[in-house]
Every structure is written in C-alpha cells, then in structure tokens.
TORPA-4810 file (N, C-alpha, C, O; in nm, 3 decimals):
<nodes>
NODE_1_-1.830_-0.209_1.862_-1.728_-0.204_1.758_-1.788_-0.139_1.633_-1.896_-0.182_1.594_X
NODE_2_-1.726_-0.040_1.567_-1.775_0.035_1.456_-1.775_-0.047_1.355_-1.681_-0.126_1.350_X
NODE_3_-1.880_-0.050_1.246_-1.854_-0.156_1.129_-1.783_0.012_1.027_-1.786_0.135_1.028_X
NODE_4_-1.719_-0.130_0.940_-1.651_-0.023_0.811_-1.708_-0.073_0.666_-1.742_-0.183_0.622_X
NODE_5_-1.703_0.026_0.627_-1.697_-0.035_0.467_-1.655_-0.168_0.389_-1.698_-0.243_0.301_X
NODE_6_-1.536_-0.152_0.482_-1.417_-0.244_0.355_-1.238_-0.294_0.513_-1.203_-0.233_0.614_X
NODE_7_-1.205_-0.372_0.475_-1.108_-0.376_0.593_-0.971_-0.441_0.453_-0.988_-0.531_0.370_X
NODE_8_-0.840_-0.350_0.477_-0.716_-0.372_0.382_-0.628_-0.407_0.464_-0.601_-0.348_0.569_X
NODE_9_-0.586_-0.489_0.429_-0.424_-0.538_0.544_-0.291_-0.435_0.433_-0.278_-0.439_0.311_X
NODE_10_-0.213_-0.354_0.532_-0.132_-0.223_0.527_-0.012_-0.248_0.551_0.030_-0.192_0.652_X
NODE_11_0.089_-0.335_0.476_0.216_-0.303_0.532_0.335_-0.219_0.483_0.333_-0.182_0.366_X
NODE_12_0.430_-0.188_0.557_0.466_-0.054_0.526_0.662_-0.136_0.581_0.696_-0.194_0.684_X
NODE_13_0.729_-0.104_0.474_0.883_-0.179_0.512_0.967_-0.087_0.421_0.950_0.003_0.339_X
NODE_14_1.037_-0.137_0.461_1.192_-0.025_0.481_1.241_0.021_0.319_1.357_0.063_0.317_X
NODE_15_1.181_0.018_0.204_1.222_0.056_0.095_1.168_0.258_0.107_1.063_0.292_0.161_X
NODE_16_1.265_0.355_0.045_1.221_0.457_0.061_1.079_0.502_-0.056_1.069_0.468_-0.174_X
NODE_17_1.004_0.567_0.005_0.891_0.633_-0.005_0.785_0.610_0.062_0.671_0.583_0.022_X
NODE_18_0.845_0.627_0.213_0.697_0.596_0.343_0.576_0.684_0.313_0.459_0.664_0.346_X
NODE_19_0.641_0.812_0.227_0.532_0.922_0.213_0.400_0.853_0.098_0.284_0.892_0.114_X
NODE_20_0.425_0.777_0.013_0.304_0.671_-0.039_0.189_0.630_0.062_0.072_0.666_0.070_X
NODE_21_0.279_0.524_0.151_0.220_0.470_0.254_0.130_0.540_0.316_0.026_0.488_0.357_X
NODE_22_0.160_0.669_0.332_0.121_0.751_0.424_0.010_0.822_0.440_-0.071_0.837_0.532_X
NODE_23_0.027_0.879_0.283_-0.127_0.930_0.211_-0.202_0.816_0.157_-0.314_0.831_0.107_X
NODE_24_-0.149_0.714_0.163_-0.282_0.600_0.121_-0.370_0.588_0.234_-0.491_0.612_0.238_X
NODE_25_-0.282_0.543_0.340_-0.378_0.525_0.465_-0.449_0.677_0.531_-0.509_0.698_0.636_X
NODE_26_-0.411_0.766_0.420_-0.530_0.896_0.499_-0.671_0.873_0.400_-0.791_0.900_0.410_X
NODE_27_-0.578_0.805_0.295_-0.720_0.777_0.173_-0.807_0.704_0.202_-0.915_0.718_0.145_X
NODE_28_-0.790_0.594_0.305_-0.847_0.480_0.349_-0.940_0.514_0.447_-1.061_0.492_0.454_X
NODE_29_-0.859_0.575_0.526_-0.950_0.615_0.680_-1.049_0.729_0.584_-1.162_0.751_0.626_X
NODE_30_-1.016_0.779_0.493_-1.179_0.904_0.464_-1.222_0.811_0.387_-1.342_0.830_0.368_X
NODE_31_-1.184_0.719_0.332_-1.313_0.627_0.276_-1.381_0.469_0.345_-1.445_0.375_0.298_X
NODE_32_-1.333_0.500_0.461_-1.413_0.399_0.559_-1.346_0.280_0.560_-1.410_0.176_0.571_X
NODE_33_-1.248_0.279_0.552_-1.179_0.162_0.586_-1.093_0.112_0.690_-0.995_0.157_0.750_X
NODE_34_-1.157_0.009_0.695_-1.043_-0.040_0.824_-0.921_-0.106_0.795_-0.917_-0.212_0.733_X
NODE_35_-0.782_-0.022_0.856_-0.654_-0.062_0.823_-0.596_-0.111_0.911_-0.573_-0.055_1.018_X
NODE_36_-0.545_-0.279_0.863_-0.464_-0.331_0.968_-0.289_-0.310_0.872_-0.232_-0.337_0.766_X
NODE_37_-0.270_-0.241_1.006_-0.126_-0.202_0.995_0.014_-0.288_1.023_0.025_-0.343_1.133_X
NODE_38_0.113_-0.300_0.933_0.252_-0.369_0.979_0.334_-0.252_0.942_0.302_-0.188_0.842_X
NODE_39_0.456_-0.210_1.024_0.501_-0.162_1.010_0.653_-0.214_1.029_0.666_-0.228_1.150_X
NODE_40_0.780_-0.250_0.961_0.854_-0.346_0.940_1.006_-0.182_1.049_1.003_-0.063_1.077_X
NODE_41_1.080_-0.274_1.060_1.158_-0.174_1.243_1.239_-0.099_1.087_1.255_0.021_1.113_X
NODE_42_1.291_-0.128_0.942_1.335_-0.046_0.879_1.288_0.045_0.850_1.360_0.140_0.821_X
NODE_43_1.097_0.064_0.841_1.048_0.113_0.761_1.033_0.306_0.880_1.004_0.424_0.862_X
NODE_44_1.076_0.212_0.995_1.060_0.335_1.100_1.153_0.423_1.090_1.144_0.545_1.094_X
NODE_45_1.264_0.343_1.073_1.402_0.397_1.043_1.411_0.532_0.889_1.473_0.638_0.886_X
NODE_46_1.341_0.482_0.803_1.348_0.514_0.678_1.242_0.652_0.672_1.260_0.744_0.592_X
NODE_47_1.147_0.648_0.756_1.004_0.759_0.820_1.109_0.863_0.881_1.113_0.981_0.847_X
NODE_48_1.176_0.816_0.957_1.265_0.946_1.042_1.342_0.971_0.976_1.388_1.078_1.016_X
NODE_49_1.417_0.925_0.851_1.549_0.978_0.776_1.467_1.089_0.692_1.491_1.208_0.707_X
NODE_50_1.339_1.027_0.578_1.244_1.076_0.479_1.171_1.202_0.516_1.147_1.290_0.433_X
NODE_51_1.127_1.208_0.675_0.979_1.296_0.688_1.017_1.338_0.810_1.122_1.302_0.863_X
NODE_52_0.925_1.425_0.865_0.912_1.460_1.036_0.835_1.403_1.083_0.815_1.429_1.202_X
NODE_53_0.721_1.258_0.996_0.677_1.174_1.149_0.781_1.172_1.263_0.900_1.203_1.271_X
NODE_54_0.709_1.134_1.330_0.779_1.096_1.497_0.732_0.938_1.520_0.732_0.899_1.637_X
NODE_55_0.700_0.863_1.437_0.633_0.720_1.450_0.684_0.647_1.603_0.802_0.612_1.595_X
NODE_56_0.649_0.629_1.680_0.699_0.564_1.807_0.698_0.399_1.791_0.615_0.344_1.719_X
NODE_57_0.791_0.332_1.860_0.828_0.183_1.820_0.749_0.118_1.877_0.727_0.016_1.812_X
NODE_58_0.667_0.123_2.004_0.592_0.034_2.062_0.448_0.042_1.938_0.415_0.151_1.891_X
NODE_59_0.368_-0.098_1.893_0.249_-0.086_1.844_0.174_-0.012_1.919_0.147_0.093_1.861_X
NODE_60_0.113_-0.022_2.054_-0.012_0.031_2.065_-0.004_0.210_2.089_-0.100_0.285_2.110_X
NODE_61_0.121_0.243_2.081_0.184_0.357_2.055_0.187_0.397_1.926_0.192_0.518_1.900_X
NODE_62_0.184_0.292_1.818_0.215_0.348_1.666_0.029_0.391_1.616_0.000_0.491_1.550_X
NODE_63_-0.077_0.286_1.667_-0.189_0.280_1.654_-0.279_0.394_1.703_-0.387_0.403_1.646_X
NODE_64_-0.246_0.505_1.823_-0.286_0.577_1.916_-0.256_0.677_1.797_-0.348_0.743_1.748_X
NODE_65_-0.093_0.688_1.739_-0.052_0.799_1.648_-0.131_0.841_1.565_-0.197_0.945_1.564_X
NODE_66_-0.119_0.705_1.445_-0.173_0.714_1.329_-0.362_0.748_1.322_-0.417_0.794_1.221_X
NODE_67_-0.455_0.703_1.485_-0.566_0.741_1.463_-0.552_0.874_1.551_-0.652_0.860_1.622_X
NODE_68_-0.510_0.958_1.581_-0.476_1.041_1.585_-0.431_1.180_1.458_-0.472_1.294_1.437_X
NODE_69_-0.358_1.119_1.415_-0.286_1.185_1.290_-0.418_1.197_1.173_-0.428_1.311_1.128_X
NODE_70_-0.495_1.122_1.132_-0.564_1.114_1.021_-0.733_1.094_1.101_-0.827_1.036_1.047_X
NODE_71_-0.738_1.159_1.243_-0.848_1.190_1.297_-0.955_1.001_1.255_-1.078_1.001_1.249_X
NODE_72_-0.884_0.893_1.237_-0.958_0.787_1.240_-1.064_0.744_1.377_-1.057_0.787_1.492_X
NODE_73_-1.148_0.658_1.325_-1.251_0.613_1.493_-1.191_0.507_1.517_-1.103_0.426_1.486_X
NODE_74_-1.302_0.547_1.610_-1.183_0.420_1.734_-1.190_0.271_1.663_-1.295_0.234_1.610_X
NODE_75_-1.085_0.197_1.665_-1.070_0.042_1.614_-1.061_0.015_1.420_-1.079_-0.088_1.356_X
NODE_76_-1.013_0.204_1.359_-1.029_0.188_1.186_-0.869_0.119_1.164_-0.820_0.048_1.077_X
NODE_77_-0.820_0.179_1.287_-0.640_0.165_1.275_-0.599_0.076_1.346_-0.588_0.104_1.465_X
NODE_78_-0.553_-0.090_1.296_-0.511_-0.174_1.454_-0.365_-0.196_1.376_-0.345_-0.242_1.264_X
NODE_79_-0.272_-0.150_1.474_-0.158_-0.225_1.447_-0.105_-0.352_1.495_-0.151_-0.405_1.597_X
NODE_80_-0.001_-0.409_1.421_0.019_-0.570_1.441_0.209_-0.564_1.469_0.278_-0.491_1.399_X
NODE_81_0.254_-0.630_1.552_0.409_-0.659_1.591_0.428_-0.774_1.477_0.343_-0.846_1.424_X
NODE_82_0.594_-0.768_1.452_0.622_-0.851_1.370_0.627_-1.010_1.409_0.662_-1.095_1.326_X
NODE_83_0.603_-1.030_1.489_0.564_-1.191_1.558_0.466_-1.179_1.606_0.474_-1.246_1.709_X
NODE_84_0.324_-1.112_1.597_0.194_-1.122_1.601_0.133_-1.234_1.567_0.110_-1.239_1.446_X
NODE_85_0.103_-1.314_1.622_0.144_-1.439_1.499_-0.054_-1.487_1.533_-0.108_-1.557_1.446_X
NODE_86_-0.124_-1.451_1.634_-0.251_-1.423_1.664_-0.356_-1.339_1.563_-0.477_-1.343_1.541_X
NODE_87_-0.240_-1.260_1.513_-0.313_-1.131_1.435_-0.416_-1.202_1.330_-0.386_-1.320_1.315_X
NODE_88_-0.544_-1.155_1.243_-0.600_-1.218_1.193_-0.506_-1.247_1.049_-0.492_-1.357_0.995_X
NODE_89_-0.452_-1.130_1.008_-0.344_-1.150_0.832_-0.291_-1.236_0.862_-0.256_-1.280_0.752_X
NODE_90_-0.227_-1.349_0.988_-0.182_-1.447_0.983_-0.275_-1.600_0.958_-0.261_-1.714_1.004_X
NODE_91_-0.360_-1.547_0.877_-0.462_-1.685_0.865_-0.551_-1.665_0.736_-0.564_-1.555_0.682_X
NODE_92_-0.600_-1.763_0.700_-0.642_-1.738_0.542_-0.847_-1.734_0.596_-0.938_-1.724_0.514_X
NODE_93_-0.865_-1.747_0.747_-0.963_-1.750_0.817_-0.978_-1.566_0.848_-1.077_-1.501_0.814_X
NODE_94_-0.877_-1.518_0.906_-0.955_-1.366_0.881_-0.849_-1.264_0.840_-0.844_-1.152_0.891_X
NODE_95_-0.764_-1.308_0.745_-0.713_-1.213_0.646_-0.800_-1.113_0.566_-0.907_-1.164_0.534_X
NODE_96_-0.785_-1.001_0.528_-0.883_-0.937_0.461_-0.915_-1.006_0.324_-0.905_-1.128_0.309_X
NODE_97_-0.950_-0.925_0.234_-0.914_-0.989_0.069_-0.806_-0.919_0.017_-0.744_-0.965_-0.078_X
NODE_98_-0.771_-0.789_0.082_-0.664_-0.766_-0.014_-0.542_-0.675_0.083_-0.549_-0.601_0.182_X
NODE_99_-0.477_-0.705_0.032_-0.325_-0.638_0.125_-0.264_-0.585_0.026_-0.261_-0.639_-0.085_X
NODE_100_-0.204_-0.461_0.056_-0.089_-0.363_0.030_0.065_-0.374_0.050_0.076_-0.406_0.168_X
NODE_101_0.177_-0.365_0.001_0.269_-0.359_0.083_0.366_-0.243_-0.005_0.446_-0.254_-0.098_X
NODE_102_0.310_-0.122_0.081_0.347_-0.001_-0.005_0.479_0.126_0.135_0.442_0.173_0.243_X
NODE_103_0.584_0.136_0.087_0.641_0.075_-0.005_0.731_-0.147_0.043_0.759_-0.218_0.140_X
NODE_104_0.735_-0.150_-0.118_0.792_-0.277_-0.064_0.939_-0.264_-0.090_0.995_-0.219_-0.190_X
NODE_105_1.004_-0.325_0.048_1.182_-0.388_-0.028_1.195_-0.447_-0.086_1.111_-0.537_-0.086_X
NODE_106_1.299_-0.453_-0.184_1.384_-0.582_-0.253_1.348_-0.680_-0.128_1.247_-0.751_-0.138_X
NODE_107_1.407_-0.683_-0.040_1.441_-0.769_0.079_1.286_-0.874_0.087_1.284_-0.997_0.091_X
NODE_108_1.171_-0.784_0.088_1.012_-0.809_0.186_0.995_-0.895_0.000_0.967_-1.015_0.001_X
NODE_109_1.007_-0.846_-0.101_1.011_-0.867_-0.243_1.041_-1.015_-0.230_0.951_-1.098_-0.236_X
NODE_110_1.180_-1.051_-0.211_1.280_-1.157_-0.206_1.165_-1.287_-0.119_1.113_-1.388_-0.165_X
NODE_111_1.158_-1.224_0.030_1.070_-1.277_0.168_0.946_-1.348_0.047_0.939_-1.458_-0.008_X
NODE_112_0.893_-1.271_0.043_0.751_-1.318_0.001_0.792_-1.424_-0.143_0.762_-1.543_-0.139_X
NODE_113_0.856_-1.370_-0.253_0.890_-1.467_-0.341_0.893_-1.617_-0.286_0.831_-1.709_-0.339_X
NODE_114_0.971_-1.628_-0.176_1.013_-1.737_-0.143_0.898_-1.821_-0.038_0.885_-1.942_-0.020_X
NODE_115_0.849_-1.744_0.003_0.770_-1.781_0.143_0.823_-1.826_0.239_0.802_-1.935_0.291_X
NODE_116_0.935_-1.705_0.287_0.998_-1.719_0.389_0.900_-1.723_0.505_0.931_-1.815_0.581_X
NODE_117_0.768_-1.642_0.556_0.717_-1.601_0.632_0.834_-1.578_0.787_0.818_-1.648_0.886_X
NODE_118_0.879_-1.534_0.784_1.046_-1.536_0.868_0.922_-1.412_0.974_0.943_-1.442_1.092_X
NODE_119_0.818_-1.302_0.968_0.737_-1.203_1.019_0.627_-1.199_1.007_0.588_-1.272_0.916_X
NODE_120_0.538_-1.136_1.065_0.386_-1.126_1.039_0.408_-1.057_0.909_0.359_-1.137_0.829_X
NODE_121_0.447_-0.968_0.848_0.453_-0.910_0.713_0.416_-0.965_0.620_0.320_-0.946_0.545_X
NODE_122_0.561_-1.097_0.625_0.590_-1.200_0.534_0.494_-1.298_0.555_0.473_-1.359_0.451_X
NODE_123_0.442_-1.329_0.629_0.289_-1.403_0.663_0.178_-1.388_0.619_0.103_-1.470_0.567_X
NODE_124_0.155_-1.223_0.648_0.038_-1.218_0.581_0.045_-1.184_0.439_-0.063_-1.143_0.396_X
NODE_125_0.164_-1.189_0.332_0.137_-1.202_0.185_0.152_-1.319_0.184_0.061_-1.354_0.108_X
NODE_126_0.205_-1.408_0.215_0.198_-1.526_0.197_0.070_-1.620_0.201_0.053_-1.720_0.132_X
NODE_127_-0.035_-1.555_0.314_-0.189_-1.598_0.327_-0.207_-1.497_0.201_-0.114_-1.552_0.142_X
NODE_128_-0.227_-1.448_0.157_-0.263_-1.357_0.037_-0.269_-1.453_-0.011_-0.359_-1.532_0.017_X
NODE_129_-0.184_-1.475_-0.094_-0.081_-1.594_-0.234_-0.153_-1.708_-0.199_-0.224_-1.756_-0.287_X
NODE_130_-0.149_-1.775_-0.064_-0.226_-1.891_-0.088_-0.374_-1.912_-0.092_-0.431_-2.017_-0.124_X
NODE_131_-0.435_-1.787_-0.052_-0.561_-1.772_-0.062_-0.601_-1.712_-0.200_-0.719_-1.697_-0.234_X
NODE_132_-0.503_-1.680_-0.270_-0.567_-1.622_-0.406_-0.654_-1.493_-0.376_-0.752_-1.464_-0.444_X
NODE_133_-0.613_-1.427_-0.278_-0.626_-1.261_-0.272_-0.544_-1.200_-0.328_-0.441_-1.240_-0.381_X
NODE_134_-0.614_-1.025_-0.315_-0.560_-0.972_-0.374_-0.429_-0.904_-0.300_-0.446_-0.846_-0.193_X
NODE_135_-0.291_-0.913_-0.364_-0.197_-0.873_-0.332_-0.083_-0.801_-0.372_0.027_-0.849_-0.399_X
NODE_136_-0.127_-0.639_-0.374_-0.043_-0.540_-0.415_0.106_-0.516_-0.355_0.151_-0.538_-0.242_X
NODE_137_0.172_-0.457_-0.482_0.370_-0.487_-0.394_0.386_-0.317_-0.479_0.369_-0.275_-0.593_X
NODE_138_0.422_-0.270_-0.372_0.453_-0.133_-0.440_0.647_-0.075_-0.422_0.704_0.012_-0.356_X
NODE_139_0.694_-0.181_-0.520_0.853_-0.184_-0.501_0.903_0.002_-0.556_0.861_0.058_-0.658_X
NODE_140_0.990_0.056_-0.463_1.053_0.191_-0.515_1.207_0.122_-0.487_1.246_0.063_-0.386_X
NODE_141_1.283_0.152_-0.620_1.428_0.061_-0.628_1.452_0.115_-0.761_1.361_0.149_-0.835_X
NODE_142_1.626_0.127_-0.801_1.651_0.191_-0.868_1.788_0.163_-0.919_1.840_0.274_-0.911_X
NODE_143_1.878_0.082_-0.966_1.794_-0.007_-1.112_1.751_-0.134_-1.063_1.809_-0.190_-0.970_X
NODE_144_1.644_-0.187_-1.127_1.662_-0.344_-1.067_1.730_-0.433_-1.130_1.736_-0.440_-1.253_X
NODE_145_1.808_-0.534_-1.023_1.897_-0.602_-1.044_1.821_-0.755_-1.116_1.711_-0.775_-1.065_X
NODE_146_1.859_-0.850_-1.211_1.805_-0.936_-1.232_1.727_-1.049_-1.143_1.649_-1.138_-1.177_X
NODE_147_1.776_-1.011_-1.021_1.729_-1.098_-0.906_1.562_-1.028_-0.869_1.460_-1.095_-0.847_X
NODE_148_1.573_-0.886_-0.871_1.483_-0.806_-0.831_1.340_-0.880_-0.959_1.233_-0.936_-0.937_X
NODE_149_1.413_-0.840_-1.087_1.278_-0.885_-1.220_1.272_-1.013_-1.153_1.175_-1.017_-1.078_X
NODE_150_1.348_-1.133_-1.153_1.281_-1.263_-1.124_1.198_-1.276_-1.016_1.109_-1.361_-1.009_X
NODE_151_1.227_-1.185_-0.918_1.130_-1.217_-0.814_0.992_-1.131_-0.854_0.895_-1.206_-0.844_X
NODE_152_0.964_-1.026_-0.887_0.876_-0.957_-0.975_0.821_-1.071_-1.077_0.698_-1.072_-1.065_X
NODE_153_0.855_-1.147_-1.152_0.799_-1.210_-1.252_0.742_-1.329_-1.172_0.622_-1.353_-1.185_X
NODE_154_0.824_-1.412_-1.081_0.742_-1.548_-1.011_0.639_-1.449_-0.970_0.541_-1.459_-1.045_X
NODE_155_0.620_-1.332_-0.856_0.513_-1.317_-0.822_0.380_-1.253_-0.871_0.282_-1.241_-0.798_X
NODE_156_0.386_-1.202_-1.032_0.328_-1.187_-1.118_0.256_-1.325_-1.120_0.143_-1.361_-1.084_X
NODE_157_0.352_-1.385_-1.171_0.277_-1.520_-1.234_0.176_-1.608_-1.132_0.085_-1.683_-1.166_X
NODE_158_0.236_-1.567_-0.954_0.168_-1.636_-0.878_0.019_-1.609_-0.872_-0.068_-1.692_-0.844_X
NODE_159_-0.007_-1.424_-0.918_-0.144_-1.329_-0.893_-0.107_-1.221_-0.819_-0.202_-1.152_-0.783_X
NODE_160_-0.014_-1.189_-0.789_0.040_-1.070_-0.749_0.045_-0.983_-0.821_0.111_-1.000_-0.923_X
NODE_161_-0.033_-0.829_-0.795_0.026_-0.745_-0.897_0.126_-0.599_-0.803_0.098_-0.530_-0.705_X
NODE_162_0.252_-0.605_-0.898_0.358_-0.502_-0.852_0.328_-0.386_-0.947_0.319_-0.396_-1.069_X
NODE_163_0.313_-0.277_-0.877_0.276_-0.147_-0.898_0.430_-0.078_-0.856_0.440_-0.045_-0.738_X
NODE_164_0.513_-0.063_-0.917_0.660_0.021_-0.874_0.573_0.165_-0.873_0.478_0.207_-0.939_X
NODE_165_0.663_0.224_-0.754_0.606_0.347_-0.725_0.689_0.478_-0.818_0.764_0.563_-0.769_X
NODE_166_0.652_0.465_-0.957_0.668_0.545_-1.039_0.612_0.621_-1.095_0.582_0.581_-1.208_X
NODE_167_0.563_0.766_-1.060_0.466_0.834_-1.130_0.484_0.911_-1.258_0.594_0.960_-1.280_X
NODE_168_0.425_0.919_-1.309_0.372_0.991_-1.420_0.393_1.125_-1.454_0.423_1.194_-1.357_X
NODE_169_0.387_1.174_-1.543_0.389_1.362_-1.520_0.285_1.394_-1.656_0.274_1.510_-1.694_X
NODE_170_0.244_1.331_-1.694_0.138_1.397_-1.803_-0.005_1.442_-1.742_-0.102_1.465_-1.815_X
NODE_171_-0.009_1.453_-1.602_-0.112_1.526_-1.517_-0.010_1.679_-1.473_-0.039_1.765_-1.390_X
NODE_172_0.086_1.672_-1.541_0.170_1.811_-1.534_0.172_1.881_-1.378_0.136_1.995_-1.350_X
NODE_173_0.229_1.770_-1.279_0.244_1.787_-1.134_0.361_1.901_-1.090_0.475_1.912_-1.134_X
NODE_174_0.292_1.984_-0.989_0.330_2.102_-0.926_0.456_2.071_-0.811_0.560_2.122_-0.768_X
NODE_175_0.401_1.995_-0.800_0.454_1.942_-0.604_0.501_1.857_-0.593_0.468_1.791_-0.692_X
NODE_176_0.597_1.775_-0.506_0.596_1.618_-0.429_0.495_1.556_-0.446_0.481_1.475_-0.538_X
NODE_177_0.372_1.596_-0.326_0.260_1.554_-0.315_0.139_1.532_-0.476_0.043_1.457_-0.489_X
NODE_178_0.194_1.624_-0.566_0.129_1.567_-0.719_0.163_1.424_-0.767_0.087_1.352_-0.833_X
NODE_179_0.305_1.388_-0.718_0.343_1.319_-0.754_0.314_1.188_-0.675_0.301_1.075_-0.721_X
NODE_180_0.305_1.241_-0.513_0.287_1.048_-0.433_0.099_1.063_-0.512_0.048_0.962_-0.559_X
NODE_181_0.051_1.147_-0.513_-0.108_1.111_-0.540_-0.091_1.038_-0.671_-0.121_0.920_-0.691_X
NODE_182_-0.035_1.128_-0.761_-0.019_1.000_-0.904_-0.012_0.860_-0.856_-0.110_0.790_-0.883_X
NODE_183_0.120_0.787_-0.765_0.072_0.646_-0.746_-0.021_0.597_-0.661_-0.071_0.488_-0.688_X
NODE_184_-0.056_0.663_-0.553_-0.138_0.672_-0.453_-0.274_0.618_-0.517_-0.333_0.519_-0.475_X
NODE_185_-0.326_0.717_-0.654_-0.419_0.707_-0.740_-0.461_0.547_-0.837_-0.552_0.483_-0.890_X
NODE_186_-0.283_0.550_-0.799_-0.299_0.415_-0.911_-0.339_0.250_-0.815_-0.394_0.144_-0.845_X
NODE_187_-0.275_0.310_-0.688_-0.282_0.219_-0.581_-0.430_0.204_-0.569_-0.467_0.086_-0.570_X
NODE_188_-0.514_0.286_-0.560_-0.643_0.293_-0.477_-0.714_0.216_-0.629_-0.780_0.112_-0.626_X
NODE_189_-0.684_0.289_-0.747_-0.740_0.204_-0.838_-0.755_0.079_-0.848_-0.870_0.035_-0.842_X
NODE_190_-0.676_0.015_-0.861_-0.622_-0.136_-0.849_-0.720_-0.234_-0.697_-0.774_-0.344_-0.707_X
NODE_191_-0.714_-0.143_-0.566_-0.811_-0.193_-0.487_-0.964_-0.176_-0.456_-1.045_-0.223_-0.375_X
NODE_192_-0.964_-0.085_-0.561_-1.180_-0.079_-0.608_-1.159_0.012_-0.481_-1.234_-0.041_-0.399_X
NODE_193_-1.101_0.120_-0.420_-1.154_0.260_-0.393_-1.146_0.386_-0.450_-1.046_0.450_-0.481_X
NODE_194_-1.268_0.414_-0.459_-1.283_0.566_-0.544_-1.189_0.664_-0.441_-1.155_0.655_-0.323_X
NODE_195_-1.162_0.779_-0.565_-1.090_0.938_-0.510_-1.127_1.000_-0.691_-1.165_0.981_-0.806_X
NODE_196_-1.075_1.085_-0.586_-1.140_1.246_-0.639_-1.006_1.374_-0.674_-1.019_1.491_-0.710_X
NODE_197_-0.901_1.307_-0.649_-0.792_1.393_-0.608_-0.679_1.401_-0.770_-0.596_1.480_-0.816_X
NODE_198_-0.736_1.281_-0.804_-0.639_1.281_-0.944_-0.696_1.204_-1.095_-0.702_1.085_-1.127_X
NODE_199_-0.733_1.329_-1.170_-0.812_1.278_-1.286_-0.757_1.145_-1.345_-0.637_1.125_-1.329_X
NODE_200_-0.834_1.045_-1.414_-0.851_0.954_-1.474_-0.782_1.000_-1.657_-0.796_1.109_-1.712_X
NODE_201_-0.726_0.900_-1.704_-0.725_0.911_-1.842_-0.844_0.933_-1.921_-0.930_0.845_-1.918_X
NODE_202_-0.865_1.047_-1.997_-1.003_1.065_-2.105_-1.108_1.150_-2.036_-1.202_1.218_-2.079_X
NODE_203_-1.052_1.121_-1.888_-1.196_1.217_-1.828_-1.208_1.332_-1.879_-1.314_1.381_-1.839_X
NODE_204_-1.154_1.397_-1.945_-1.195_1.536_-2.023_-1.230_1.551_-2.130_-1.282_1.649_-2.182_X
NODE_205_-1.200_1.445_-2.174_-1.257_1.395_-2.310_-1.433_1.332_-2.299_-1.528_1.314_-2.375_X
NODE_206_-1.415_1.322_-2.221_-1.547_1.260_-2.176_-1.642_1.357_-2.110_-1.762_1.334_-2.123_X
NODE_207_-1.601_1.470_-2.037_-1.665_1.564_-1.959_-1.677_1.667_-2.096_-1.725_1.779_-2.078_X
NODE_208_-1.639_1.632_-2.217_-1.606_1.753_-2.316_-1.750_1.748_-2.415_-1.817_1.648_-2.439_X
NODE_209_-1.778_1.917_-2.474_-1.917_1.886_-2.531_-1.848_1.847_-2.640_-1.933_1.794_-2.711_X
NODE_210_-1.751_1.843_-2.692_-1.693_1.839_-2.796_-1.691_1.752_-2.880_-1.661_1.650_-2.818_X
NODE_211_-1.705_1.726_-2.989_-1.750_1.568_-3.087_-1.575_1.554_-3.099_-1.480_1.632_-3.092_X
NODE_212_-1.592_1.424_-3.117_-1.442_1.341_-3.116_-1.361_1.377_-3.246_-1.428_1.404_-3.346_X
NODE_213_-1.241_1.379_-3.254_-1.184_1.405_-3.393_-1.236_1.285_-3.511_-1.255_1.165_-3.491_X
NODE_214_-1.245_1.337_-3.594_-1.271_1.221_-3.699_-1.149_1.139_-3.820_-1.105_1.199_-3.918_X
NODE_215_-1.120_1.033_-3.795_-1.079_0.964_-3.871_-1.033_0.868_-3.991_-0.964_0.775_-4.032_X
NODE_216_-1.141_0.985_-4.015_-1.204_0.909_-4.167_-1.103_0.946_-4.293_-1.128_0.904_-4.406_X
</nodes>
C-alpha cells in the first residue's frame, strides 16, 4: 500500500459547481494526497447537466475514473457508497482530520446542521463535528434564505468553517477556470496545502525591491 502525505475525506453533492470539486481533487492527487471520495446520486446528476464528465454510478467504477482522469496511484482515490457504513469517515477511529464538502447543498447544509446522518456523507461530517476536526462546507446558493444563514451560523459556532464558493476578481481573471482556482485557492488554504497557481494577497508587495509608501 502506497503511503501519502496527508489523507482528506472529499465529498461532493448536488449543489451546482462540481467543477470546484473537481480541480481540488486534481490539486490533491499532485500534492500527495489521499482522497476518500463521496459522491451524493445529485451531485452525478448535476456533473452531467454542468460538464462532459461521464462519472459512472457504480463506486468502484467512479474510483477506476477519477484515478484515471488525474493519472492518481493506485489506492490515492477510494470511493465510498452512501450506506458505506464500514467506510473509515464513518468513525471518529479512522476519519481523516479534515473533510471537504465542496460543493455543499442547502439540503447536505440542513443534514449536517441537524445530524441527520440519514448517508455516509452526512456521517462523516457529523464524525468531523464530534471529533472537533476540521470541517470545510463549500455552499454555492443564491440568495440565501434565512433558514440557509441559521444553519451557516449553528455550524460556524459548532467549528465548522463555510467557505461559499464565491470568487474574487481583483486577481483580474481571464477564464472560468481563473475563477474555480480563486476558490479552489482559498479551499486548499484553509486545509494547510500549498499551490502555486494563484497569488496570495501582498505577494508582490513582498517580492517588490520597492520601499513601502510612507505614512508619515
């Protein structure tokens, strides 16, 4: 069995912008990580409306893809069924430390608020939360409804941090893809992995021979 760097629990549900999801986990596999994957039956739905994946419904079919697709080694990519209930994210014994759930629904939002665990999804943030890991929610939704902030605010307050997948433009982006890297960037920040793909605030200020303006 290959050792990795670092191992992230990956889930991926039916709110639109699978293309996040997508380039995170190519970010992961080039920086040595091992990704355990959920993939929620909307989020498949939402991949074929959004993109030209071809994501296939059986797991050990979705797992063959994705290390395939992003040239991963063997065992970086394991996927998990939504009643996996064996899987390790279903236990606070071999959950990683930190899970993703990029993008997240209102719905998976709502799930986890409550601790429905109703899926392995909803399971493994829920071992997150009670283990006091780290647990990223990357909600794309548009406006949110007061139900949406309250569930955003309990899970703030629980140690959750929600990253809405809203980017930026003061990196003055060309493309789509300028734009999923903007949150992509912010995502990877937040879980202590380095990239190279999208400058930092000040870094030019900092790379500059230039003496600072003065304020005096």
């Amino acid at each position: 069995m290959a050792e990795f760097a670092q191992r992230i629990t990956l889930a991926i549900t039916g709110a639109s912008g699978v293309q996040y999801a997508v380039r995170l986990m190519e970010c992961l596999v080039a920086a040595d990580v091992q990704v355990l994957l959920m993939i929620s039956r909307a989020a498949q739905v939402v991949a074929a409306t959004e993109t030209a994946l071809s994501i296939p419904g059986a797991t050990a079919a979705q797992q063959k893809y994705f290390t395939q697709l992003f040239n991963a080694k063997p065992g970086q990519i394991k996927v998990f069924s939504r009643e996996q209930w064996m899987a390790p994210v279903a236990s606070g014994s071999g959950a990683p430390a930190t899970m993703v759930v990029c993008p997240c629904s209102t719905g998976t939002l709502s799930a986890i608020a409550t601790g429905a665990s109703n899926n392995l999804i909803e399971r493994a943030a829920d071992v997150a939360l009670k283990e006091r890991r780290q647990l990223l929610l990357v909600p794309r939704e548009a406006p949110y409804s007061e139900i949406h902030l309250e569930n955003m605010l309990k899970l703030t307050r629980m140690g959750a941090v929600v990253l809405p997948a809203s980017p930026g433009f003061y990196h003055k982006p060309e493309t789509i893809n300028d734009m999923i890297d903007f949150v992509v960037a912010r995502i990877l920040s937040q879980i202590g992995i380095e990239q190279s793909f999208m400058p930092r605030w000040g870094d030019a200020l900092l790379q500059s021979d230039e003496n600072p303006p003065s304020h005096d």
